[in-house]
Kinemage of the C-alpha trace (Angstrom):
@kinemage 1
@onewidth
@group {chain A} dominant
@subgroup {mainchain}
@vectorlist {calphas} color= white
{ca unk a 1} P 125.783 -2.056 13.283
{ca unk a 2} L 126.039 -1.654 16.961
{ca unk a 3} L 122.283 -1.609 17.194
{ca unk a 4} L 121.696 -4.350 14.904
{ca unk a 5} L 124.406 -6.325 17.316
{ca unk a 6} L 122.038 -5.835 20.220
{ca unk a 7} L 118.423 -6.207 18.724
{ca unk a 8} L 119.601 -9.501 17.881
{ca unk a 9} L 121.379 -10.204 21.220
{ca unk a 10} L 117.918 -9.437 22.666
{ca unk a 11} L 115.823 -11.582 20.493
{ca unk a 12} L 118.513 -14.221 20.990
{ca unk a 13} L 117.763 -13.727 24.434
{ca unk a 14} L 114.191 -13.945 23.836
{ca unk a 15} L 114.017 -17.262 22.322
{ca unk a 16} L 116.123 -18.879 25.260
{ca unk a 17} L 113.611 -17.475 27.548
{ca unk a 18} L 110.845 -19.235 25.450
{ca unk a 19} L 111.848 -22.319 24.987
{ca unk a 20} L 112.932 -22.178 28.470
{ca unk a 21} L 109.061 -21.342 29.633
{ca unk a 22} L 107.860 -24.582 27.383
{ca unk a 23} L 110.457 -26.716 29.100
{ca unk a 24} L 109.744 -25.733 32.484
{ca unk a 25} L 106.037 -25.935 32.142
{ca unk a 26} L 106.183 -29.036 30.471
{ca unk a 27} L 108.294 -29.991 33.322
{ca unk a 28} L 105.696 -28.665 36.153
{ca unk a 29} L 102.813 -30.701 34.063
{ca unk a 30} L 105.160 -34.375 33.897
{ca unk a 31} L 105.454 -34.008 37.756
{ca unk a 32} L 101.810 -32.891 38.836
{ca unk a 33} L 100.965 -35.780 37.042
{ca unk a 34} L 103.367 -38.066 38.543
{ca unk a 35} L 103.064 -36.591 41.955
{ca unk a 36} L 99.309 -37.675 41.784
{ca unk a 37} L 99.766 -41.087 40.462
{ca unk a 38} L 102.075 -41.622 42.911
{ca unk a 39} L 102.443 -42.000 46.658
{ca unk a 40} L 104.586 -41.680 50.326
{ca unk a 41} L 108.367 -40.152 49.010
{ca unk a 42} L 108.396 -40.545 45.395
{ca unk a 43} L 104.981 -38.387 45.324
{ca unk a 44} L 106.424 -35.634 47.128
{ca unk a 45} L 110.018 -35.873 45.118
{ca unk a 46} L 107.628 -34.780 42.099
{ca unk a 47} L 105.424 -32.518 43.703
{ca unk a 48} L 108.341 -30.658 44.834
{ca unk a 49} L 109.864 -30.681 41.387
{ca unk a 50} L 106.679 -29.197 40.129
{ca unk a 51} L 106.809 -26.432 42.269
{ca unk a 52} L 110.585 -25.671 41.345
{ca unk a 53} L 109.372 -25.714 37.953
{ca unk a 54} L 106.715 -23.235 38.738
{ca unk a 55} L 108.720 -20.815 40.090
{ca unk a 56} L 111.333 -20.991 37.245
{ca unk a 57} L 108.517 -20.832 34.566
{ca unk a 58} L 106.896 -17.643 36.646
{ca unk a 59} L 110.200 -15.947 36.484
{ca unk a 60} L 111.109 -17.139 32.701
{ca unk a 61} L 107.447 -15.242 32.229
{ca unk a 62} L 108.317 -12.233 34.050
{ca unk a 63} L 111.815 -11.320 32.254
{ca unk a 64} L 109.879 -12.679 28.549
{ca unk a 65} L 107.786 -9.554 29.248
{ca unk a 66} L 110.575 -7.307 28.607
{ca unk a 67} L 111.852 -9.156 25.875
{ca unk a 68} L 111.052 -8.919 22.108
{ca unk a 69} L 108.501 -11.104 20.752
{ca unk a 70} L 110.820 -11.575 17.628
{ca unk a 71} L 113.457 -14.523 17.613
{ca unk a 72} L 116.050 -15.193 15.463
{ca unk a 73} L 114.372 -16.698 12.345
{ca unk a 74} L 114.765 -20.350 12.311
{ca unk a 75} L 113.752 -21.411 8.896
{ca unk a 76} L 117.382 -21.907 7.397
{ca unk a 77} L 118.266 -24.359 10.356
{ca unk a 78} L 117.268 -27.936 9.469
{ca unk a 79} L 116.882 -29.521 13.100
{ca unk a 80} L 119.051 -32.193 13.875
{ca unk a 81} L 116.468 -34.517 15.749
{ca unk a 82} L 112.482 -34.388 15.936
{ca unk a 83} L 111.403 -31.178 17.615
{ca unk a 84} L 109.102 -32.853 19.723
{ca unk a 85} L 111.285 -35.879 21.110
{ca unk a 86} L 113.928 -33.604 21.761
{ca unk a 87} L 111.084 -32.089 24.053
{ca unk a 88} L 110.131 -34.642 25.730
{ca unk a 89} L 113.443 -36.382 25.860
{ca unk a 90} L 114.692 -32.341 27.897
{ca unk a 91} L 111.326 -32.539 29.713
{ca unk a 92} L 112.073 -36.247 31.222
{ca unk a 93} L 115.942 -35.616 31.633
{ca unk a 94} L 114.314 -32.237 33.984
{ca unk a 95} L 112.193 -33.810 35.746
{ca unk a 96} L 114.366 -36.771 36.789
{ca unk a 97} L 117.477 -34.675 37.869
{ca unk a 98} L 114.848 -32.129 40.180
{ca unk a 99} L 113.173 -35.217 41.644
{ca unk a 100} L 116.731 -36.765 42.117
{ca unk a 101} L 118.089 -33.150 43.492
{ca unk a 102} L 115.284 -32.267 46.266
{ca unk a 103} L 116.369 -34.340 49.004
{ca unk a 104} L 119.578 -32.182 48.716
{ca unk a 105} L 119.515 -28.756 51.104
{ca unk a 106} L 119.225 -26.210 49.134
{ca unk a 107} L 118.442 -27.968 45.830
{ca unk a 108} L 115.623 -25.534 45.047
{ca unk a 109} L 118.257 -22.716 45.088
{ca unk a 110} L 120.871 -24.992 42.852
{ca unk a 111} L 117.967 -26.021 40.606
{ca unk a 112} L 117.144 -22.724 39.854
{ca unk a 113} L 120.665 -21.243 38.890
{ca unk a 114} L 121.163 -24.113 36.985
{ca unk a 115} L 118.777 -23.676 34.752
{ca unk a 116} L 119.333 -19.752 34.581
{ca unk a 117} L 122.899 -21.107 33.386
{ca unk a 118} L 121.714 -23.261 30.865
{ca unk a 119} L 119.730 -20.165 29.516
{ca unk a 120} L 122.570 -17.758 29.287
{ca unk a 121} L 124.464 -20.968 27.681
{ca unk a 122} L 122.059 -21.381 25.171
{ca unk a 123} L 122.097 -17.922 24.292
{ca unk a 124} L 126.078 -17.915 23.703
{ca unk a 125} L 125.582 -21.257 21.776
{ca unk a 126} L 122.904 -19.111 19.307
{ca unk a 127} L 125.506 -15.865 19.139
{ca unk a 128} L 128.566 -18.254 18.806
{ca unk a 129} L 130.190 -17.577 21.266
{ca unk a 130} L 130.863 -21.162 22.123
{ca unk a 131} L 131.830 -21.920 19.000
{ca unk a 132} L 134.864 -19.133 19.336
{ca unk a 133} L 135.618 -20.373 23.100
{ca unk a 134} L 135.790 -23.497 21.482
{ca unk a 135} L 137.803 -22.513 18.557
{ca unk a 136} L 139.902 -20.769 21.337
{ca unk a 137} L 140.297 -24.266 23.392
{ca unk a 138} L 141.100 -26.430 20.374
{ca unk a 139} L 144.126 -23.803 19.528
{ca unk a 140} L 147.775 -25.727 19.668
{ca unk a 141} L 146.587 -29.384 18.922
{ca unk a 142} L 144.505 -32.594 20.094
{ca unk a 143} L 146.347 -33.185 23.261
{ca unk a 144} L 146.725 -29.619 24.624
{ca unk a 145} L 143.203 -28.816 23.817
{ca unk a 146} L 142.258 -32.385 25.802
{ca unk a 147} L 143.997 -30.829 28.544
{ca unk a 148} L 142.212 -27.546 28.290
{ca unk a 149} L 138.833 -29.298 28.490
{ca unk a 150} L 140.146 -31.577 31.515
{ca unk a 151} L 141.198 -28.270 33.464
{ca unk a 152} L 137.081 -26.439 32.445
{ca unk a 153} L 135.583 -29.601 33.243
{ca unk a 154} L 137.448 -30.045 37.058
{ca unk a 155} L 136.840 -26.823 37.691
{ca unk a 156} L 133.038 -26.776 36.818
{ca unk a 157} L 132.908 -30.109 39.041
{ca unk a 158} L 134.534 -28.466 41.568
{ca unk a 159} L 132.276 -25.423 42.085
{ca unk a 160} L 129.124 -28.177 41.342
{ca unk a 161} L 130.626 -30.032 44.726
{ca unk a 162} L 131.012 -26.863 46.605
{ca unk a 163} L 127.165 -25.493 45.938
{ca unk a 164} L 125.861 -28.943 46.462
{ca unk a 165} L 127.652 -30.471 49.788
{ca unk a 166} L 126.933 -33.629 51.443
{ca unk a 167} L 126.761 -37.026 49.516
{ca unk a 168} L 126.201 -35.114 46.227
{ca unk a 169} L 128.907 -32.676 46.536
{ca unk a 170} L 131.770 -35.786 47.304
{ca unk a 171} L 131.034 -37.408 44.255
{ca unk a 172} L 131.501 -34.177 42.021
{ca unk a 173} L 134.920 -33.623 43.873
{ca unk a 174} L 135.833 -36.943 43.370
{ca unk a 175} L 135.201 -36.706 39.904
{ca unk a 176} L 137.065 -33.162 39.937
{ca unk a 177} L 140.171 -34.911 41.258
{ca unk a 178} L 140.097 -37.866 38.854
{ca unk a 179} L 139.582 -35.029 35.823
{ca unk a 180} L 142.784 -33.524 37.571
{ca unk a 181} L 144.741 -36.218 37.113
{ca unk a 182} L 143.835 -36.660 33.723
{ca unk a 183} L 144.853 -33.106 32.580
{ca unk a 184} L 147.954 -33.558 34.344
{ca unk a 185} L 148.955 -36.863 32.478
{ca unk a 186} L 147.880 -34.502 29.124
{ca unk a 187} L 149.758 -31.039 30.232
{ca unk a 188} L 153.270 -33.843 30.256
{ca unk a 189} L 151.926 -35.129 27.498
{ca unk a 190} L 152.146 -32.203 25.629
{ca unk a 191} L 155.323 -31.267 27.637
{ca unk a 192} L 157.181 -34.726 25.562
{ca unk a 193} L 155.805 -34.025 22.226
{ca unk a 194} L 158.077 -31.766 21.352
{ca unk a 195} L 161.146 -34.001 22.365
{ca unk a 196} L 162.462 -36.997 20.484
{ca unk a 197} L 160.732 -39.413 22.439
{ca unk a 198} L 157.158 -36.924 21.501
{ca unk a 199} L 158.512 -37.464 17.686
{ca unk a 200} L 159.076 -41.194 17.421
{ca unk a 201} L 155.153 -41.705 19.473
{ca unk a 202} L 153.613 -39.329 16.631
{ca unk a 203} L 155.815 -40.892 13.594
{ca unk a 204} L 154.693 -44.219 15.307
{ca unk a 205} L 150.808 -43.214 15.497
{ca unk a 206} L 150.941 -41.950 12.076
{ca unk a 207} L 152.427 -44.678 10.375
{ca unk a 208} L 150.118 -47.080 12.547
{ca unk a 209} L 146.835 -45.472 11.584
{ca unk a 210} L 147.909 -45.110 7.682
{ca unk a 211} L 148.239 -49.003 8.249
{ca unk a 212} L 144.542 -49.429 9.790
{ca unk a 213} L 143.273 -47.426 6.816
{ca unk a 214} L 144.643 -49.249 4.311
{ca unk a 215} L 143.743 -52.919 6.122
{ca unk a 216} L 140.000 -50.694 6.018
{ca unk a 217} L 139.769 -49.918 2.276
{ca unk a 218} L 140.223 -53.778 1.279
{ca unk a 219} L 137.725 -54.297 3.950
{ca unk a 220} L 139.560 -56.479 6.247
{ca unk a 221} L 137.810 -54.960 8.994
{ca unk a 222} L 134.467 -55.614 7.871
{ca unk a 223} L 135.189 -59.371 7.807
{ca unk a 224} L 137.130 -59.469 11.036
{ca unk a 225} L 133.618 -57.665 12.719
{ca unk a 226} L 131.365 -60.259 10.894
{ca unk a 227} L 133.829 -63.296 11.535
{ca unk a 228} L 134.233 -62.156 15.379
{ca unk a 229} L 130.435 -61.505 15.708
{ca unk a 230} L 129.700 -65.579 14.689
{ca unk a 231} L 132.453 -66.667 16.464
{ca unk a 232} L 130.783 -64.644 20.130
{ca unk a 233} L 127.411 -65.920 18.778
{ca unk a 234} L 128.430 -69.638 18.653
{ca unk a 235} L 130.789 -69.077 22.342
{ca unk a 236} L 127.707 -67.556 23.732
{ca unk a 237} L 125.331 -70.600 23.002
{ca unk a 238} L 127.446 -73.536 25.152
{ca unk a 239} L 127.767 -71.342 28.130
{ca unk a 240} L 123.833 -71.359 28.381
{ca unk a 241} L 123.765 -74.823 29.465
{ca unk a 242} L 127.646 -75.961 29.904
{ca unk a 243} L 128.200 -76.915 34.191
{ca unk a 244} L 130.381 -73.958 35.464
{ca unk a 245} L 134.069 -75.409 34.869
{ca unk a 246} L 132.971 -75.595 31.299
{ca unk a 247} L 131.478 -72.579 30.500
{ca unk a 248} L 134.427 -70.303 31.060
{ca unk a 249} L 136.488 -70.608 28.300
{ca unk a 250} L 133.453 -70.316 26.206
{ca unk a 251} L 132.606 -66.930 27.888
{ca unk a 252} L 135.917 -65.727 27.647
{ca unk a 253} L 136.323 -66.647 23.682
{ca unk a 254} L 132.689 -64.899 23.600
{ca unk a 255} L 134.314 -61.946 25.400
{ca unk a 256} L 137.325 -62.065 22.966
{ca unk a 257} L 135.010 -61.819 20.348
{ca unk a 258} L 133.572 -59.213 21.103
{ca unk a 259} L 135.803 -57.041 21.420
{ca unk a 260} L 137.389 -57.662 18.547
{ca unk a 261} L 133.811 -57.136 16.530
{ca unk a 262} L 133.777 -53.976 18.094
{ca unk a 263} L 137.534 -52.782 16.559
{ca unk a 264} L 136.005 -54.219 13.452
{ca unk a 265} L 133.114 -52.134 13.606
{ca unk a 266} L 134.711 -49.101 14.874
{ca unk a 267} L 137.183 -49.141 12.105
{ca unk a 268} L 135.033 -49.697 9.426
{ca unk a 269} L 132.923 -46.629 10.797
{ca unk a 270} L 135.749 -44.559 10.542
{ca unk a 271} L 136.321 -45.660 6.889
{ca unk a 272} L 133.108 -44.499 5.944
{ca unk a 273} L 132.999 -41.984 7.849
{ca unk a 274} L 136.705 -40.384 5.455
């Protein structure tokens, strides 16, 4: 069993390498090709991304060697998009963060262990692994769970800021801090529920949302969206040629509107969605 275990860990490992060699030289072809259509700064953003790309592929090609050429058989797993948009759609997302990354010092060095992280992830995404972390995180309810993923997600933002520095590096420790703050407000959260004031806000959520669901199933919703969708269509038109000190009321029924459309809409979804 043991051996079993790690002939599939290996192929597992295998496959991430693979698809990680097609992304990264479909990468290193999108920016050759962009870094000669191109010219002055943006040309050498994407000639520099190609060569990042190069050197991940050539090492992606390197460890494949010692790899299995079996992977995990695939035919059971109905994909949940087209393979080939997904490609692209990874291929484009690559190319813009490297070309968006080089000006950085030391982006070459960041680029590359990110993408050796995003191998090892998807490798613990195919063993599910992340699926027990997960199972793991969720433990103990919806808000302490929240508050789990606030604390991972400062923390990952945190040691982003610290590897990139400068510009970069501010704006992932500012969003660190505001992700503290969050988890904070959900760690007292979690501290009330248990107390009466905790019981009365969950009896009061409860009985609130069996009230949306049954407003949902005699479709009240569906007419609200549709009424509230007509009602922003026809405040919409007059502020298209209305003088200023007329057009605002109509823009803020339109806004009004809108929002409520979206409740509608959002409600109904979740009525089909049960």
């Amino acid at each position: 069993m043991a051996g079993r275990a790690g002939s599939l860990n290996r192929a597992t490992f295998a496959w991430a390498v693979g698809r990680a060699l097609r992304f990264a030289i479909g990468t290193c072809v999108v920016a050759l090709i962009l870094s000669t259509t191109l010219s002055g700064s943006a040309a050498e953003r994407f000639a520099t991304a190609a060569y990042i790309a190069a050197i991940f592929a050539a090492v992606a090609l390197a460890i494949g060697r010692f790899l299995p050429n079996t992977a995990p058989d695939e035919a059971a797993v109905a994909p949940a998009f087209p393979a080939f948009l997904t490609s692209a759609l990874v291929v484009v997302l690559f190319v813009s963060v490297i070309a968006g990354l080089v000006s950085q010092p030391g982006a070459e060095t960041f680029v590359l262990i990110v993408c050796a992280v995003l191998v090892v992830v998807a490798v613990l995404v195919r063993c599910g692994a992340m699926s027990a972390f997960n199972a793991s995180l969720t433990r103990g309810g919806l808000i302490v769970a929240a508050s789990r993923y606030a604390v991972l997600i400062a923390v990952c933002a945190l040691a982003i800021g610290a590897l990139l520095g400068g510009y970069a590096g501010d704006v992932f420790v500012t969003f660190a801090f505001q992700v503290a703050v969050a988890a904070t407000l959900l760690i007292a959260a979690s501290l009330l529920t248990p107390t009466k004031a905790g019981i009365f806000v969950q009896k009061t959520y409860v009985r609130t949302i069996a009230v949306l669901d049954r407003l949902a199933r005699g479709f009240v919703f569906e007419r609200t969206a549709s009424y509230a969708a007509i009602v922003a269509i026809a405040a919409i038109v007059p502020t298209s040629f209305l003088p200023e000190p007329y057009r605002e009321p109509f823009a803020i029924a339109a806004y009004a509107a809108a929002l409520a459309a979206a409740f509608g809409v959002a409600m109904e979804c979740r009525r089909l969605r049960s």
